[in-house]
VEXDREN-2710 file (C-alpha; in Angstrom, 1 decimal):
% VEXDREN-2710
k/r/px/py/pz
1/UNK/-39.5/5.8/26.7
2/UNK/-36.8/5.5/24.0
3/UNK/-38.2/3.8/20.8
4/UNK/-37.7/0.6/19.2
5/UNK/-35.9/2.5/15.9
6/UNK/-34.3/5.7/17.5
7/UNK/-31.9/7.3/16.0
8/UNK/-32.1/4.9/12.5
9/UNK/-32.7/6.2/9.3
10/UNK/-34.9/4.8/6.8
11/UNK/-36.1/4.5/3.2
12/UNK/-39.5/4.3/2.2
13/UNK/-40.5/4.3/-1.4
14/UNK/-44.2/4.9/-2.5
15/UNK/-44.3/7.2/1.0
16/UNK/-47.0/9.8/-0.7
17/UNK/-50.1/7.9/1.0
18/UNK/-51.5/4.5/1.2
19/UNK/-48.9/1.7/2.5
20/UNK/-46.1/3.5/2.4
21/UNK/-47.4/6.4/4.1
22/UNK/-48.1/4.4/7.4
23/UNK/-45.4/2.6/7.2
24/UNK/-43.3/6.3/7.5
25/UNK/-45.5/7.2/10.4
26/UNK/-44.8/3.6/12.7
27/UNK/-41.4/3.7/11.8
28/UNK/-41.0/7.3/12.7
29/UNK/-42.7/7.5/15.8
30/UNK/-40.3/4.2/16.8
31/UNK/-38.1/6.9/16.7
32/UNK/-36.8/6.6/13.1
33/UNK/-36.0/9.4/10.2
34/UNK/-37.4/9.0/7.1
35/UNK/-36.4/9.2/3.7
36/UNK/-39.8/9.5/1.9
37/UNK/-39.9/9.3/-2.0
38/UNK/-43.0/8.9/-4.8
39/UNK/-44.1/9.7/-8.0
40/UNK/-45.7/12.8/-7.7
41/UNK/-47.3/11.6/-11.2
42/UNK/-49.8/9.7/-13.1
43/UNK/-49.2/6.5/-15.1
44/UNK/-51.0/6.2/-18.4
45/UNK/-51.9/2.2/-17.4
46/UNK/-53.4/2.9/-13.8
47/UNK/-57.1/3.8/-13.4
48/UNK/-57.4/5.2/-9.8
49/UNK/-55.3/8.6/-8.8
50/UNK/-51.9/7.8/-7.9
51/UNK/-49.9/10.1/-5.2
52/UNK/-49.6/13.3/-5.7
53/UNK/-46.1/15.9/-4.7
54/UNK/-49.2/17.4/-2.0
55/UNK/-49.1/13.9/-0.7
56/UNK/-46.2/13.5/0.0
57/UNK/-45.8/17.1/1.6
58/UNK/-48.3/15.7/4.0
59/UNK/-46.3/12.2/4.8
60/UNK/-43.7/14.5/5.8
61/UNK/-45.7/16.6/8.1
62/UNK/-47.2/13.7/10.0
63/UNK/-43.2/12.2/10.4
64/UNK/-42.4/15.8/11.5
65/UNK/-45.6/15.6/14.0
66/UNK/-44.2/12.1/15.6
67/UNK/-40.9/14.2/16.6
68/UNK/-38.5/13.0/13.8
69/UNK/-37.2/14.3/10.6
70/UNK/-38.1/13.7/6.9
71/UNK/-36.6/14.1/3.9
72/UNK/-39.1/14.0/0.8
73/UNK/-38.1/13.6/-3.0
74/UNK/-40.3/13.4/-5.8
75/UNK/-38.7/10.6/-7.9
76/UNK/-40.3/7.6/-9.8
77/UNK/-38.3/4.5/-8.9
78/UNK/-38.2/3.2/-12.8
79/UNK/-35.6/6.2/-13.0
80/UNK/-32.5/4.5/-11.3
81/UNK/-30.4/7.6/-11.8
82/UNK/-32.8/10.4/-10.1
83/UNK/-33.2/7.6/-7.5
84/UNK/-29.8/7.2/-6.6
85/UNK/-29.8/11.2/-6.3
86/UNK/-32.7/11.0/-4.1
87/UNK/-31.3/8.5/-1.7
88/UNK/-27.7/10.2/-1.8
89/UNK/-29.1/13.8/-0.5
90/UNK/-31.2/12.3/2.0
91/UNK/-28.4/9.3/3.7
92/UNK/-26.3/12.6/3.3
93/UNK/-28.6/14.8/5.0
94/UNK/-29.8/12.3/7.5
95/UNK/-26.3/10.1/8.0
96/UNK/-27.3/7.1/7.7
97/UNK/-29.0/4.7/6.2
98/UNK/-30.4/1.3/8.1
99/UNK/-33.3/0.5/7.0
100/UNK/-35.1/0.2/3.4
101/UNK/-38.5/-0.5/2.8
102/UNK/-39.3/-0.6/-1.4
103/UNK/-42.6/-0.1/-1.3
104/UNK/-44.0/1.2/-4.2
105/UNK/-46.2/-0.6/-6.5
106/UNK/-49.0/-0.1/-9.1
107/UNK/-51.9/-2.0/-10.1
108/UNK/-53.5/-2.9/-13.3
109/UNK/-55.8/-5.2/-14.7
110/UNK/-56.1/-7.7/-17.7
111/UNK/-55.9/-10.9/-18.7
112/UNK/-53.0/-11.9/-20.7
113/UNK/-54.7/-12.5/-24.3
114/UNK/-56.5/-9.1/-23.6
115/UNK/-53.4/-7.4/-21.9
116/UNK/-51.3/-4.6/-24.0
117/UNK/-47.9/-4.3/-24.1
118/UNK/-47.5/-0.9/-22.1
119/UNK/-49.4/-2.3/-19.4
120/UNK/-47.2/-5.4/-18.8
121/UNK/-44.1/-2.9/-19.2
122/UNK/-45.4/-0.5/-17.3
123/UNK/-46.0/-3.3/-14.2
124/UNK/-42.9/-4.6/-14.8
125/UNK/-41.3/-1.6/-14.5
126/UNK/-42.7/-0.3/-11.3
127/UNK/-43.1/-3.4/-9.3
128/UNK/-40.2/-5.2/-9.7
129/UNK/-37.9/-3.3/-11.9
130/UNK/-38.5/-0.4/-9.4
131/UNK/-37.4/-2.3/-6.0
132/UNK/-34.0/-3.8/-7.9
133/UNK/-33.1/0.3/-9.0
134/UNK/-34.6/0.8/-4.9
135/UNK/-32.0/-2.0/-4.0
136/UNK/-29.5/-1.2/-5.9
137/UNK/-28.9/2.5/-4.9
138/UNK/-29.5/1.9/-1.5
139/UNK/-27.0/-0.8/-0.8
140/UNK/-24.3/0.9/-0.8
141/UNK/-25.4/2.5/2.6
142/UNK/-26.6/0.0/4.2
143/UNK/-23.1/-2.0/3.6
144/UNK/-21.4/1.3/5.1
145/UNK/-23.6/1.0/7.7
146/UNK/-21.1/-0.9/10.5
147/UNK/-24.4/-2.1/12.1
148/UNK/-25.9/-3.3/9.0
149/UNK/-29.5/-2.6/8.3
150/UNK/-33.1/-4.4/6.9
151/UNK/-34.6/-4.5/3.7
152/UNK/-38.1/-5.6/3.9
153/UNK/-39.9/-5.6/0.3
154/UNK/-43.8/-5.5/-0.4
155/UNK/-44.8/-8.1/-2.1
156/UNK/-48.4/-9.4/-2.0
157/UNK/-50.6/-12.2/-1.4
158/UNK/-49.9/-12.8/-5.4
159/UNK/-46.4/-13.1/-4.9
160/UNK/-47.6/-16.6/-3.5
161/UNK/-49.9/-18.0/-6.0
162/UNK/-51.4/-17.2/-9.5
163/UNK/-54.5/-15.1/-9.5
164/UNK/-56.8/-14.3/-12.8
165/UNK/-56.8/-11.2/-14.6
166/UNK/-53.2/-10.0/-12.6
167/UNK/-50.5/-12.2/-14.6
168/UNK/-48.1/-8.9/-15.0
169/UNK/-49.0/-8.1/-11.1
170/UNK/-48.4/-12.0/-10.3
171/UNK/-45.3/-12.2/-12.1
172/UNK/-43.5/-8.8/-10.9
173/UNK/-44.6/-10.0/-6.9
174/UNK/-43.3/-13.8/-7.4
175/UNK/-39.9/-11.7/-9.2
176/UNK/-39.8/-9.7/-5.8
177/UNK/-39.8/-12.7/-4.1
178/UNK/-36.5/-14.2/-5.9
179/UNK/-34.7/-11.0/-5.6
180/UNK/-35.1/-11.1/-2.1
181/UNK/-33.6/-14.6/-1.3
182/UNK/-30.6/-13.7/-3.8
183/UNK/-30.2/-10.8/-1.6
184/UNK/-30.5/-12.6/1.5
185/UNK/-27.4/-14.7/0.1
186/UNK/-25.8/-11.5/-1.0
187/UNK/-25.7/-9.2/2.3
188/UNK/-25.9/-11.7/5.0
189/UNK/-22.0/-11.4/5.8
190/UNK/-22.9/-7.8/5.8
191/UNK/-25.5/-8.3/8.5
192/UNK/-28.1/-6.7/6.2
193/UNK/-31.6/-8.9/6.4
194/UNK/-34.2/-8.9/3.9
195/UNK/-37.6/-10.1/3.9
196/UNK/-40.7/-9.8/1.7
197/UNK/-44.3/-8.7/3.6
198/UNK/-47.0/-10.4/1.5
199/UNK/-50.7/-8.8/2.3
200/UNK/-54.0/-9.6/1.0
201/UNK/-56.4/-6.2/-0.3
202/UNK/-55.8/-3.4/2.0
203/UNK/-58.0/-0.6/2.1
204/UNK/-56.3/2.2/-0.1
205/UNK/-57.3/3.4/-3.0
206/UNK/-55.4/0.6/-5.1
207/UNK/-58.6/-1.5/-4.5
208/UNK/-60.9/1.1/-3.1
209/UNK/-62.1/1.8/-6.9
210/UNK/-64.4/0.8/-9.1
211/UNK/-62.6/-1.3/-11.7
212/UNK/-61.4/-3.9/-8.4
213/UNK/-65.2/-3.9/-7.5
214/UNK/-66.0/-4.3/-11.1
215/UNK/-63.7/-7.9/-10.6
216/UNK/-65.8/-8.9/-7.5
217/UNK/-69.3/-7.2/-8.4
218/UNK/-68.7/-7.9/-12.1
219/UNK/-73.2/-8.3/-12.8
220/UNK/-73.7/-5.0/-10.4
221/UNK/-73.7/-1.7/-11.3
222/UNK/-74.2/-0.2/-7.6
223/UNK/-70.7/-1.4/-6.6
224/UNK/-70.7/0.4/-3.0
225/UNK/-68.2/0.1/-0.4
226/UNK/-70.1/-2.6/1.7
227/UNK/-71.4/-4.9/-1.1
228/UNK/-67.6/-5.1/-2.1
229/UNK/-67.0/-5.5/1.4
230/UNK/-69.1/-8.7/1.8
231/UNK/-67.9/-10.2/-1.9
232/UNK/-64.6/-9.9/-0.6
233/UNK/-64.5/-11.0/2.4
234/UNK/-66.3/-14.2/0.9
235/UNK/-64.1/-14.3/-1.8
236/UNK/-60.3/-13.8/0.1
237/UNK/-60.7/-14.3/4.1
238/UNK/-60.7/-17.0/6.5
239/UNK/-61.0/-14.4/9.1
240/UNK/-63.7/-12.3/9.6
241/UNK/-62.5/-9.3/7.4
242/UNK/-63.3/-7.9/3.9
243/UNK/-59.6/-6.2/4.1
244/UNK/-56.5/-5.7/6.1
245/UNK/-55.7/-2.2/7.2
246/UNK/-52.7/-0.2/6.2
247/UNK/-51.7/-0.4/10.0
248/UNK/-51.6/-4.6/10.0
249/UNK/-49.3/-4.6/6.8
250/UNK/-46.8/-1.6/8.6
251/UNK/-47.1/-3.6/12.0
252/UNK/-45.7/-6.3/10.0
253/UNK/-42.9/-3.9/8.8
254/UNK/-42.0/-3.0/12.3
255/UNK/-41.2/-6.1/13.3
256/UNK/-39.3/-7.0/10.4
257/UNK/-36.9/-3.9/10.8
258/UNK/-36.5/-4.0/14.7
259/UNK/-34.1/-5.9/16.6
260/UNK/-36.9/-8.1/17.7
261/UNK/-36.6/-9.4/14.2
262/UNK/-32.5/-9.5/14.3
263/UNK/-32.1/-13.3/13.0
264/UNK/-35.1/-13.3/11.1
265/UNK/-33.9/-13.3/7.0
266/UNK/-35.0/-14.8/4.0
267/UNK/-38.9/-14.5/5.5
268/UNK/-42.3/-14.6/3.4
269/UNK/-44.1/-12.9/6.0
270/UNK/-48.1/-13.1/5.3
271/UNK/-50.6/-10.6/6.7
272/UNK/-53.6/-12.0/4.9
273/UNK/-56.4/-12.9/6.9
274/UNK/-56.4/-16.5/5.9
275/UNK/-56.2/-16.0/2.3
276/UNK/-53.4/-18.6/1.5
277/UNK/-55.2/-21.5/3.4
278/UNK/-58.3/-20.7/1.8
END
């Protein structure tokens, strides 16, 4: 049975794990090629381990294992130039390019008396400096493209409303939001969508560590798994979840890209177990 995204190409930055990983495996094994790229580095400003080259080697072995091709690059999306290389080889490699998904993101914590400079810049940079450079280089393609193509962005539950102790994290997801409807005005005679997903936690190690339980558990020094489970689930959901899964938010994704989704532009689509109406 043919798949919903055979023969496409697409984009996916922060592929090493996490997200962006699952994202690369539904979208490949709708029949897509992928186009994986990641840091392959730490940031000074972000506590947990971020994805390593080994990482990414893997994303590509699981695209591989759902019967399509992947092209990997080690590139952080703050550097526009190596990006645009990236992206070049691999819509030259792959020939094409229809679908992007501009992905990675960071997080860090502080409140904005207590925040340093490097931290802001560095969230800044990464979240939404990272998906105009992602944008930006990858445009070009998709405008070549004579069937056009989908962007869909990942913006976050924060992208919606103002949340302590996240300003720089608030502001770079609410920027993410405005570049996407400038975009939507932009490429829509080029029949090139763009949509932002907007999830609530997921389980990856971006809150699976101790300084997000610390935020929840902040009197506990036993911050396991299930007692952050329970205080976030109180704390976020209408539904009966602590979390969404990195499956719900690349569902999501699916959608967005597929011809299922071929009117839909200019979306804030919300996979966030109630959290907005709470």
């Amino acid at each position: 049975m043919p798949g919903r995204l055979d023969g496409r190409v697409a984009l996916i930055t922060g592929a090493g794990r996490g997200q962006g990983r699952e994202h690369a495996r539904v979208l490949a094994s709708e029949g897509a090629s992928i186009i994986a790229v990641d840091i392959g580095k730490q940031i000074d400003t972000v506590s947990y381990p971020l994805a390593t080259p080994e990482d990414l080697e893997e994303t590509a072995r699981i695209v591989e294992g759902c019967g399509t091709t992947a092209f990997v690059r080690t590139v952080d999306v703050r550097d526009i130039d190596g990006l645009a290389l990236a992206v070049n080889d691999g819509v030259a490699a792959l020939g094409r390019l229809d679908i992007v998904c501009a992905n990675a993101g960071i997080c860090s914590l502080g409140t904005t008396m207590e925040m340093s400079p490097a931290t802001w810049h560095d969230m800044i940079d990464v979240n939404l400096t990272g998906v105009w450079n992602t944008c930006k280089v990858a445009i070009p393609s998709l405008v070549a493209n004579p069937r056009g193509g989908s962007i869909v962005i990942t913006s976050s539950v924060a992208g919606l409303k103002g949340m302590a102790n996240i300003g720089h994290y608030v502001a770079a997801k609410h920027g993410v939001v405005g570049l996407m409807r400038t975009l939507v005005n932009e490429l829509g005679p080029h029949n090139i969508r763009v949509n932002t997903v907007h999830p609530t936690n997921v389980d990856t190690p971006m809150i699976q560590n101790d300084a997000i339980r610390a935020l929840y558990l902040p009197d506990d020094p036993d911050r396991t798994r299930e007692k952050f489970a329970a205080a976030s689930q109180e704390a976020l959901s209408l539904l009966p979840v602590p979390w969404v899964e990195t499956i719900d938010v690349s569902n999501a994704v699916l959608f967005l890209v597929s011809d299922e989704a071929r009117y839909i532009t200019g979306a804030t689509l919300p996979v966030d177990a109630g959290m907005l109406q709470k």
